[in-house]
ZAGU-378894 format. One record per atom (N, C-alpha, C): y, z, x; residue in three letters. Coordinates in steps of 0.1 Angstrom, whole numbers, plus 5000, padded with zeros to 4 digits. Example, Ala and Ser with C-alpha at 12.3 -4.5 7.8 and 13.67 -1.06 7.14 Angstrom:
# ZAGU-378894
494350785132ALA 495550785123ALA 496750785132ALA 497850715128SER 498950715137SER 500050795129SER 
This chain:
# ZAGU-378894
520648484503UNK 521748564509UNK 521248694516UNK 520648784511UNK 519548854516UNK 518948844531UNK 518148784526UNK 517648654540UNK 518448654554UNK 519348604548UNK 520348524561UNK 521248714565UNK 521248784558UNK 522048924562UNK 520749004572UNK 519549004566UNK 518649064575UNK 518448994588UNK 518148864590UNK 518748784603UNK 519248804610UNK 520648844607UNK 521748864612UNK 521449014620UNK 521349134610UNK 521049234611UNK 519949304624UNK 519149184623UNK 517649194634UNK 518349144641UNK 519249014645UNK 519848984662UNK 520449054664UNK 521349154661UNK 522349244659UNK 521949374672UNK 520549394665UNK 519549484670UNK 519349444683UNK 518549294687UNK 518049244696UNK 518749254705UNK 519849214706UNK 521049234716UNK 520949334726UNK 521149454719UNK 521549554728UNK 520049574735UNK 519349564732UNK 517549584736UNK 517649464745UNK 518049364747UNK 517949254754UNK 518649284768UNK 520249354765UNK 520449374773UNK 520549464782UNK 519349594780UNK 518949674784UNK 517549674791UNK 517049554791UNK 516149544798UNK 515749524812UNK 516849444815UNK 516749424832UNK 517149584839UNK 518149644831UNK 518149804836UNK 516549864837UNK 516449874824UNK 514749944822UNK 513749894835UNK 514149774839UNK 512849714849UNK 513449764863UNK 514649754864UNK 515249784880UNK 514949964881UNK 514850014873UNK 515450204876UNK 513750204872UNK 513550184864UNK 512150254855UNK 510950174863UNK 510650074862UNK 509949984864UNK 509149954851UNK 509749964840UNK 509349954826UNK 510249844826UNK 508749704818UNK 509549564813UNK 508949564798UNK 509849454788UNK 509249484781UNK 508249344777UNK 508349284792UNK 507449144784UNK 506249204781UNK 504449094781UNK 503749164776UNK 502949204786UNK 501749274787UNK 501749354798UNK 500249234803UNK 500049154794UNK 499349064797UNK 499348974812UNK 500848994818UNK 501648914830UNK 501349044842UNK 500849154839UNK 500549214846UNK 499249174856UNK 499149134870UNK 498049084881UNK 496949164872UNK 495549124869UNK 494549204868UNK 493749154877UNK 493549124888UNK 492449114900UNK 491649234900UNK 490249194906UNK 489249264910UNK 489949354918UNK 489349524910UNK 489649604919UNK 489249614934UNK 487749584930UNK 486949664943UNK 487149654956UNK 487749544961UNK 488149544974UNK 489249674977UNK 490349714967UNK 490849834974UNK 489849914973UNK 489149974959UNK 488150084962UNK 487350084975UNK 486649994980UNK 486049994991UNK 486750025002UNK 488249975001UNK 488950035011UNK 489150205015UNK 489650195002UNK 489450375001UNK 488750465005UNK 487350364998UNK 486450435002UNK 485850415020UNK 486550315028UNK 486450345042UNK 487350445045UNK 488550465045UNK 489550485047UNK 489050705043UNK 488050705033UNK 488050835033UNK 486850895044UNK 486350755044UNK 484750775054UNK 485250755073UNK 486550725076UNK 487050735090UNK 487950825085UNK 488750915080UNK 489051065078UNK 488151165082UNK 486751175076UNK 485951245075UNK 485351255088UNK 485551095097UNK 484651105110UNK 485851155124UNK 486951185117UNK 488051245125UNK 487551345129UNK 487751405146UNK 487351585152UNK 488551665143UNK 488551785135UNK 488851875128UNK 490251925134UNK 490651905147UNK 491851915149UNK 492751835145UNK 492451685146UNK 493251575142UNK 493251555127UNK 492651625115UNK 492451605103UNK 493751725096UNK 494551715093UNK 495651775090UNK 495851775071UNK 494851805068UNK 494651825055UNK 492951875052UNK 492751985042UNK 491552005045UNK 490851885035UNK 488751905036UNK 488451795035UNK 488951785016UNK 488951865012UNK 488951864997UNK 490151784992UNK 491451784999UNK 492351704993UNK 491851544999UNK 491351535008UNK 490651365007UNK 489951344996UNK 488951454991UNK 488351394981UNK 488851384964UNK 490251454966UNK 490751514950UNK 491751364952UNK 492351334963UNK 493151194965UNK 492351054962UNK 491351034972UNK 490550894966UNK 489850924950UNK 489651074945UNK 488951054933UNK 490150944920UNK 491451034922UNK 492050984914UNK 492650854916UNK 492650784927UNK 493050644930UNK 491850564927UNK 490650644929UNK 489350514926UNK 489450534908UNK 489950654900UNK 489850654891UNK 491050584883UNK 491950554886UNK 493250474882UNK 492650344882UNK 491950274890UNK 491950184893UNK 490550114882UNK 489850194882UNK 489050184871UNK 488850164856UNK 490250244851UNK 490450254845UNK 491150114836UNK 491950084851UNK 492949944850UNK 491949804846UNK 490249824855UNK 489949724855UNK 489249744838UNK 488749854835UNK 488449854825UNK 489649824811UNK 490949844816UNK 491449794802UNK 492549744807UNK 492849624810UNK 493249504822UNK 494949494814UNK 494949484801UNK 495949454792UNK 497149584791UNK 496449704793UNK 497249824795UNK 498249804806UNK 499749864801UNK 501149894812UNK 500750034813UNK 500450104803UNK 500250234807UNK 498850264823UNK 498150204819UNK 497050244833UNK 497450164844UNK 498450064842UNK 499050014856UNK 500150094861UNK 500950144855UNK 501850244860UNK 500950354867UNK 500350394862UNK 499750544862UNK 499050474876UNK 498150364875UNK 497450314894UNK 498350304903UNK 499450244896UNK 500950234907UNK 501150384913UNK 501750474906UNK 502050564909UNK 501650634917UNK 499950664916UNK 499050774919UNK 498850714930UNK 498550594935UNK 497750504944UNK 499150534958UNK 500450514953UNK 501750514966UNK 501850644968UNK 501850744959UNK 502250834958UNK 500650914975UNK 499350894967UNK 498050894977UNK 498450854992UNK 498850754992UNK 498850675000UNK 499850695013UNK 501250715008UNK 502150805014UNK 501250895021UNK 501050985013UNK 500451135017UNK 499851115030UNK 498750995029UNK 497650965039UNK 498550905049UNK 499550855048UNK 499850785056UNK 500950895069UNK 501450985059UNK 502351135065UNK 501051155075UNK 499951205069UNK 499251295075UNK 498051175092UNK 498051075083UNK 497651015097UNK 499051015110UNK 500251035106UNK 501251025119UNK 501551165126UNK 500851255117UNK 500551405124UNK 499651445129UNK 498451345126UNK 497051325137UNK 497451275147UNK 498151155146UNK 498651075161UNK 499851145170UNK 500251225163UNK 501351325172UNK 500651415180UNK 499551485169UNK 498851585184UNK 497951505190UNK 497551445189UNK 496651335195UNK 497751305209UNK 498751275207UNK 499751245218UNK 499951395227UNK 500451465218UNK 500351605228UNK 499551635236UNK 498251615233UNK 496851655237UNK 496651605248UNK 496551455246UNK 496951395260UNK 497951425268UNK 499151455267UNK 499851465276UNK 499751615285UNK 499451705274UNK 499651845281UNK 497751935282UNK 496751805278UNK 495551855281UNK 495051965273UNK 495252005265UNK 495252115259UNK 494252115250UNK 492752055253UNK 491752035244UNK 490552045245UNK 489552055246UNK 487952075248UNK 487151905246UNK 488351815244UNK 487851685239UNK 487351575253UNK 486351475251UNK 485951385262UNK 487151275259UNK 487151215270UNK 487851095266UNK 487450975258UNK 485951025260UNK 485250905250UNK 485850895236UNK 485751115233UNK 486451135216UNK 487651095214UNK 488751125227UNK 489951065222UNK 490250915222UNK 489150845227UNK 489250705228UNK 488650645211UNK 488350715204UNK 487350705195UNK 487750775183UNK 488750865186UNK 490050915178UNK 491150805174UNK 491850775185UNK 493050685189UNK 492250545177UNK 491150505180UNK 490750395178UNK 490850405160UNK 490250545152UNK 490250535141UNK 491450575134UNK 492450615144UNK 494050645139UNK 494150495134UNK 494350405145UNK 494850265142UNK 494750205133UNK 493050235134UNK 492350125118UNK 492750205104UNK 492850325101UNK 493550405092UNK 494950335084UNK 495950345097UNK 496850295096UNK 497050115092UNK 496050015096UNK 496549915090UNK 495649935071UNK 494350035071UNK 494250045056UNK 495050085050UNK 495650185055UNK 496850275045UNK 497750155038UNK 498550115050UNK 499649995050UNK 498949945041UNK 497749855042UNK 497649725032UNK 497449795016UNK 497049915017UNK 497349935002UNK 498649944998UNK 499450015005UNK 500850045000UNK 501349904998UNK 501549825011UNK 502249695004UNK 501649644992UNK 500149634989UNK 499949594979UNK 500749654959UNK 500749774969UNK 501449804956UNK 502749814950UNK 503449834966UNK 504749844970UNK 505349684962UNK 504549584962UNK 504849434960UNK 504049444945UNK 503549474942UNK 503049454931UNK 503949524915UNK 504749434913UNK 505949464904UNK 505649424886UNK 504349384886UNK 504049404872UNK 503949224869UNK 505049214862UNK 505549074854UNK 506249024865UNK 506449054879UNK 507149004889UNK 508548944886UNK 509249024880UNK 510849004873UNK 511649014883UNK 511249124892UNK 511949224906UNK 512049154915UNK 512849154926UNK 512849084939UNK 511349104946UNK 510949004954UNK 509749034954UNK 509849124972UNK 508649234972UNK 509049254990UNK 508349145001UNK 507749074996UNK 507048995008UNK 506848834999UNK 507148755006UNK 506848635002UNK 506148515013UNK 505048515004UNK 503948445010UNK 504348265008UNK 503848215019UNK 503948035022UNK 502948005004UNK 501948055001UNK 501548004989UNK 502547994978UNK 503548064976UNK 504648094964UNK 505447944964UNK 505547864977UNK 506147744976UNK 505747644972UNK 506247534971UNK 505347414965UNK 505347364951UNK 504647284944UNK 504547284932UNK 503547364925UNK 502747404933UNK 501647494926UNK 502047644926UNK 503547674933UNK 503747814933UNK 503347874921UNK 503547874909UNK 503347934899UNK 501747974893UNK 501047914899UNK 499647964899UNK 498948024909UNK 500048044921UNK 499348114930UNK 499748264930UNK 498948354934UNK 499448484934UNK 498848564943UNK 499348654953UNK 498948734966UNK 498048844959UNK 496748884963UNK 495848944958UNK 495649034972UNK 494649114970UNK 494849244978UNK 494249214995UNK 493349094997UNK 493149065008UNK 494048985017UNK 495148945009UNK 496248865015UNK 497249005021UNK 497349105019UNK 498249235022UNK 497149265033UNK 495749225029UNK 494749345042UNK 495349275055UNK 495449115055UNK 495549035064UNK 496949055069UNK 497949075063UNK 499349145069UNK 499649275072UNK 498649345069UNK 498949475077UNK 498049465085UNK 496949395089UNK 496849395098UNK 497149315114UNK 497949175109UNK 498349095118UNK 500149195125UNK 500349285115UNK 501649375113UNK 501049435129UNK 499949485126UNK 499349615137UNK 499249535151UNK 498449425150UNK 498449355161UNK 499449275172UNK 500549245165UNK 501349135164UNK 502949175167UNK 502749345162UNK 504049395159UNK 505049355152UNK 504449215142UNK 505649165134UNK 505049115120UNK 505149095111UNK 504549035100UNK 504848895106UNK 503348835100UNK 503048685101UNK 503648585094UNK 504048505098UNK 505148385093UNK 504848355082UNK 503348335081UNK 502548325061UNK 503048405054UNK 503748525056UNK 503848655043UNK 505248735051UNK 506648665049UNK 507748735055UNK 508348825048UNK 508848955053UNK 509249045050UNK 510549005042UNK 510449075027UNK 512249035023UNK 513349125023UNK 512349225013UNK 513449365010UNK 513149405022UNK 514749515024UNK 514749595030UNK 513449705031UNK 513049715021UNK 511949855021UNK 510649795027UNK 510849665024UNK 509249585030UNK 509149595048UNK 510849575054UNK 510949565066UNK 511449705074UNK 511349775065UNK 511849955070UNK 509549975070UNK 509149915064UNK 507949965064UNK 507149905074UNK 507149795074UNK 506449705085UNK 507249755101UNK 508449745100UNK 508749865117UNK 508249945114UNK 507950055106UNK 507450195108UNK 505450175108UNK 505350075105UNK 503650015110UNK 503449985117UNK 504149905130UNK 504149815139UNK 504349955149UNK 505350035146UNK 505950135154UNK 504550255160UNK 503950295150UNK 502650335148UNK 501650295157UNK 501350165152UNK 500050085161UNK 500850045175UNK 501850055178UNK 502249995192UNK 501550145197UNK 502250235198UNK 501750385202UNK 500350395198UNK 499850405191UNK 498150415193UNK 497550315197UNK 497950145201UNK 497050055213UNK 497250125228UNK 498750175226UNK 498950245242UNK 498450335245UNK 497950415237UNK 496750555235UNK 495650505239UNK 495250385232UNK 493850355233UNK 493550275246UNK 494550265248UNK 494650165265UNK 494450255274UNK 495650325277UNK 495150435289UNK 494050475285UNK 494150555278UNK 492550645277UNK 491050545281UNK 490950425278UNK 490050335282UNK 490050365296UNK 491250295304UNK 491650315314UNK 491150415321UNK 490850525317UNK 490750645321UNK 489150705319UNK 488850635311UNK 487650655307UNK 486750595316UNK 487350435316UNK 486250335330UNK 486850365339UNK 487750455347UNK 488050455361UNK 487050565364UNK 
Protein backbone atom coordinates (compact mmCIF):
# COMPACT_ATOMS: atom_id res chain seq x y z
CA UNK A 1 0.00 0.00 0.00
CA UNK A 2 2.91 2.18 0.69
CA UNK A 3 4.33 1.42 -2.54
CA UNK A 4 1.51 2.09 -4.81
CA UNK A 5 0.84 5.82 -2.68
CA UNK A 6 4.53 6.86 -3.32
CA UNK A 7 3.91 6.01 -7.15
CA UNK A 8 1.22 7.87 -7.28
CA UNK A 9 2.82 10.68 -5.32
CA UNK A 10 6.14 10.74 -7.76
CA UNK A 11 3.57 11.10 -11.04
CA UNK A 12 1.83 13.58 -9.22
CA UNK A 13 5.18 15.44 -9.10
CA UNK A 14 6.09 14.55 -12.71
CA UNK A 15 3.29 16.19 -14.22
CA UNK A 16 3.64 19.54 -13.55
CA UNK A 17 7.59 19.30 -14.37
CA UNK A 18 6.46 17.62 -17.62
CA UNK A 19 4.48 20.26 -18.38
CA UNK A 20 6.69 22.90 -17.90
CA UNK A 21 9.18 21.90 -19.99
CA UNK A 22 8.41 22.92 -23.48
CA UNK A 23 8.03 26.55 -21.73
CA UNK A 24 11.61 26.12 -20.15
CA UNK A 25 12.99 25.29 -23.77
CA UNK A 26 11.03 27.97 -25.83
CA UNK A 27 11.80 31.24 -23.27
CA UNK A 28 15.08 29.78 -21.56
CA UNK A 29 16.52 27.57 -23.85
CA UNK A 30 16.87 25.16 -20.94
CA UNK A 31 15.64 21.33 -21.75
CA UNK A 32 15.59 18.89 -19.52
CA UNK A 33 16.49 15.86 -21.68
CA UNK A 34 20.17 14.74 -21.32
CA UNK A 35 22.66 17.02 -22.30
CA UNK A 36 24.23 14.03 -23.95
CA UNK A 37 21.83 15.07 -27.30
CA UNK A 38 23.63 18.11 -27.21
CA UNK A 39 25.93 18.26 -31.11
CA UNK A 40 29.54 17.84 -29.68
CA UNK A 41 31.49 18.31 -33.11
CA UNK A 42 35.02 19.23 -33.42
CA UNK A 43 35.50 22.64 -32.41
CA UNK A 44 38.36 23.75 -34.36
CA UNK A 45 37.06 24.66 -37.57
CA UNK A 46 35.23 27.65 -35.72
CA UNK A 47 38.34 28.48 -33.71
CA UNK A 48 40.28 28.72 -36.83
CA UNK A 49 37.73 30.84 -38.06
CA UNK A 50 38.00 33.15 -35.35
CA UNK A 51 41.07 33.03 -35.40
CA UNK A 52 40.98 34.42 -39.25
CA UNK A 53 38.37 36.55 -38.69
CA UNK A 54 40.63 38.36 -35.84
CA UNK A 55 43.72 38.10 -38.20
CA UNK A 56 41.62 40.20 -41.29
CA UNK A 57 40.44 42.77 -38.38
CA UNK A 58 43.89 43.40 -37.49
CA UNK A 59 44.94 43.76 -41.25
CA UNK A 60 42.07 46.51 -41.51
CA UNK A 61 43.74 50.52 -42.07
CA UNK A 62 42.86 51.96 -38.47
CA UNK A 63 40.13 54.10 -39.68
CA UNK A 64 37.92 51.29 -40.71
CA UNK A 65 38.61 49.29 -37.32
CA UNK A 66 35.81 50.78 -35.07
CA UNK A 67 36.79 49.15 -31.97
CA UNK A 68 40.11 49.28 -30.41
CA UNK A 69 42.54 46.34 -31.03
CA UNK A 70 42.08 45.03 -27.38
CA UNK A 71 38.38 44.35 -27.51
CA UNK A 72 39.24 41.83 -30.63
CA UNK A 73 41.44 40.27 -28.47
CA UNK A 74 39.34 40.09 -24.97
CA UNK A 75 36.28 38.87 -27.67
CA UNK A 76 38.01 35.85 -29.56
CA UNK A 77 39.82 35.04 -26.09
CA UNK A 78 36.53 34.16 -24.59
CA UNK A 79 34.85 32.49 -27.63
CA UNK A 80 38.11 30.34 -28.27
CA UNK A 81 37.80 29.82 -24.55
CA UNK A 82 34.06 28.64 -24.39
CA UNK A 83 34.62 26.49 -26.98
CA UNK A 84 37.32 24.64 -25.37
CA UNK A 85 35.95 24.19 -22.66
CA UNK A 86 32.86 22.57 -24.49
CA UNK A 87 35.28 20.31 -26.32
CA UNK A 88 36.89 19.47 -23.20
CA UNK A 89 33.71 18.41 -21.28
CA UNK A 90 31.37 17.52 -24.40
CA UNK A 91 28.45 16.19 -21.87
CA UNK A 92 28.17 19.62 -20.00
CA UNK A 93 24.63 22.03 -20.72
CA UNK A 94 26.24 24.33 -18.70
CA UNK A 95 29.53 25.08 -21.13
CA UNK A 96 27.16 24.86 -24.06
CA UNK A 97 24.98 27.56 -22.93
CA UNK A 98 27.79 29.64 -21.80
CA UNK A 99 29.61 28.90 -25.93
CA UNK A 100 26.13 29.79 -27.08
CA UNK A 101 25.85 32.81 -25.40
CA UNK A 102 29.30 34.38 -25.42
CA UNK A 103 29.99 33.16 -29.11
CA UNK A 104 26.30 35.34 -30.55
CA UNK A 105 26.54 37.67 -28.11
CA UNK A 106 30.79 38.19 -29.85
CA UNK A 107 29.58 37.77 -32.89
CA UNK A 108 26.83 40.32 -33.08
CA UNK A 109 29.25 42.77 -31.78
CA UNK A 110 31.64 41.93 -34.81
CA UNK A 111 29.15 41.85 -36.99
CA UNK A 112 27.67 45.77 -35.69
CA UNK A 113 31.14 46.88 -35.99
CA UNK A 114 32.05 45.32 -39.43
CA UNK A 115 28.69 47.47 -40.94
CA UNK A 116 30.37 50.65 -39.50
CA UNK A 117 33.62 49.90 -41.29
CA UNK A 118 31.50 49.48 -44.47
CA UNK A 119 29.58 52.75 -43.86
CA UNK A 120 32.65 54.88 -43.76
CA UNK A 121 34.23 52.93 -46.18
CA UNK A 122 31.11 54.12 -48.32
CA UNK A 123 31.46 57.72 -47.26
CA UNK A 124 35.02 57.81 -48.10
CA UNK A 125 34.40 56.93 -51.41
CA UNK A 126 31.86 59.01 -52.11
CA UNK A 127 32.97 62.32 -50.53
CA UNK A 128 37.05 61.44 -50.88
CA UNK A 129 37.87 62.32 -47.68
CA UNK A 130 40.97 60.10 -47.16
CA UNK A 131 44.77 59.71 -47.61
CA UNK A 132 43.81 56.04 -48.89
CA UNK A 133 45.05 54.41 -52.59
CA UNK A 134 42.50 52.65 -54.31
CA UNK A 135 44.54 49.62 -54.13
CA UNK A 136 43.77 50.02 -49.92
CA UNK A 137 40.18 50.52 -50.51
CA UNK A 138 40.02 47.84 -52.96
CA UNK A 139 41.68 45.62 -50.32
CA UNK A 140 39.58 47.06 -47.57
CA UNK A 141 36.13 46.42 -49.44
CA UNK A 142 37.59 42.94 -50.16
CA UNK A 143 38.28 42.07 -46.35
CA UNK A 144 34.85 43.72 -45.23
CA UNK A 145 33.12 41.00 -47.44
CA UNK A 146 35.08 38.00 -46.31
CA UNK A 147 34.48 39.24 -42.58
CA UNK A 148 31.08 39.25 -43.21
CA UNK A 149 30.43 35.72 -44.66
CA UNK A 150 32.78 34.50 -41.27
CA UNK A 151 30.83 36.40 -38.92
CA UNK A 152 27.40 35.04 -40.54
CA UNK A 153 28.57 31.44 -40.67
CA UNK A 154 29.30 31.48 -37.05
CA UNK A 155 26.16 33.07 -35.96
CA UNK A 156 23.97 30.77 -38.03
CA UNK A 157 25.83 28.09 -36.59
CA UNK A 158 24.75 28.95 -33.46
CA UNK A 159 21.78 30.79 -34.07
CA UNK A 160 20.57 26.97 -35.38
CA UNK A 161 22.24 25.15 -32.91
CA UNK A 162 19.33 24.51 -30.36
CA UNK A 163 20.93 21.87 -28.15
CA UNK A 164 18.52 18.54 -28.15
CA UNK A 165 17.01 20.22 -31.40
CA UNK A 166 13.31 20.20 -29.67
CA UNK A 167 12.93 23.96 -31.22
CA UNK A 168 11.88 24.86 -34.69
CA UNK A 169 14.81 24.45 -36.55
CA UNK A 170 16.22 27.99 -38.46
CA UNK A 171 17.63 26.36 -41.51
CA UNK A 172 16.85 23.01 -42.90
CA UNK A 173 19.28 21.20 -44.90
CA UNK A 174 18.28 18.47 -47.97
CA UNK A 175 20.40 15.96 -45.62
CA UNK A 176 17.51 16.08 -42.67
CA UNK A 177 15.25 14.22 -45.38
CA UNK A 178 15.14 10.76 -46.31
CA UNK A 179 15.48 7.80 -44.16
CA UNK A 180 18.73 8.48 -42.88
CA UNK A 181 17.58 11.97 -41.61
CA UNK A 182 18.06 11.05 -38.12
CA UNK A 183 21.68 10.46 -38.36
CA UNK A 184 22.54 13.29 -40.22
CA UNK A 185 23.36 16.53 -38.55
CA UNK A 186 24.56 20.17 -40.09
CA UNK A 187 28.12 20.72 -38.54
CA UNK A 188 29.90 24.00 -38.79
CA UNK A 189 31.26 23.67 -42.42
CA UNK A 190 27.73 23.11 -43.80
CA UNK A 191 26.77 26.98 -42.32
CA UNK A 192 30.49 28.14 -43.72
CA UNK A 193 29.07 26.96 -47.09
CA UNK A 194 25.65 29.03 -46.66
CA UNK A 195 26.96 32.04 -45.61
CA UNK A 196 28.90 31.97 -48.08
CA UNK A 197 26.75 30.92 -51.14
CA UNK A 198 24.19 33.72 -49.01
CA UNK A 199 27.16 36.37 -49.98
CA UNK A 200 27.52 35.34 -53.43
CA UNK A 201 24.21 34.41 -54.58
CA UNK A 202 22.22 36.91 -52.58
CA UNK A 203 19.97 34.04 -51.48
CA UNK A 204 20.57 30.96 -49.40
CA UNK A 205 21.17 27.79 -51.37
CA UNK A 206 18.28 25.44 -52.11
CA UNK A 207 20.56 22.65 -49.93
CA UNK A 208 20.02 24.67 -46.62
CA UNK A 209 16.45 26.83 -46.85
CA UNK A 210 15.74 29.50 -44.69
CA UNK A 211 12.70 28.70 -42.08
CA UNK A 212 12.36 30.97 -39.21
CA UNK A 213 11.72 34.15 -39.57
CA UNK A 214 15.03 35.23 -37.73
CA UNK A 215 17.00 32.85 -40.14
CA UNK A 216 15.49 34.98 -43.16
CA UNK A 217 15.55 38.56 -41.41
CA UNK A 218 19.36 37.40 -41.14
CA UNK A 219 20.26 36.06 -44.40
CA UNK A 220 18.58 39.61 -46.09
CA UNK A 221 20.61 41.49 -43.78
CA UNK A 222 23.88 39.28 -45.17
CA UNK A 223 22.98 39.30 -48.60
CA UNK A 224 22.12 43.09 -48.11
CA UNK A 225 25.82 43.62 -46.84
CA UNK A 226 27.69 41.64 -49.49
CA UNK A 227 25.51 43.15 -52.39
CA UNK A 228 27.02 46.71 -51.24
CA UNK A 229 30.54 45.57 -50.66
CA UNK A 230 30.78 43.50 -54.30
CA UNK A 231 29.60 47.02 -55.66
CA UNK A 232 32.44 48.65 -53.64
CA UNK A 233 34.77 46.26 -54.75
CA UNK A 234 33.65 46.50 -58.40
CA UNK A 235 33.93 50.10 -59.00
CA UNK A 236 36.92 50.62 -57.13
CA UNK A 237 38.62 47.73 -59.38
CA UNK A 238 37.18 49.66 -62.08
CA UNK A 239 38.86 52.51 -61.06
CA UNK A 240 41.87 51.15 -60.11
CA UNK A 241 42.50 49.47 -63.84
CA UNK A 242 41.14 52.45 -65.72
Amino acid sequence: MLICERDVWAEAVKEPVARLAPVNEVIFGVTTQSSTSWRTEPRWPAILTLVLVFALTMSLPSRYREAPMWVSWVGVSFCVASMVAVSIAPASTFWHHVERYILIAIVIIGCTLNIAGAARLIADMLTATHAYSSTTLLATATVIWTLNVLLFALLYWQTDRVGPRLLSEDFHFVQQEGLEATKWEPRFIDYLFLAFATSTSFTPPDSSRAMSHRAKLLAMLQASISMVTLFLIASRAIATLS
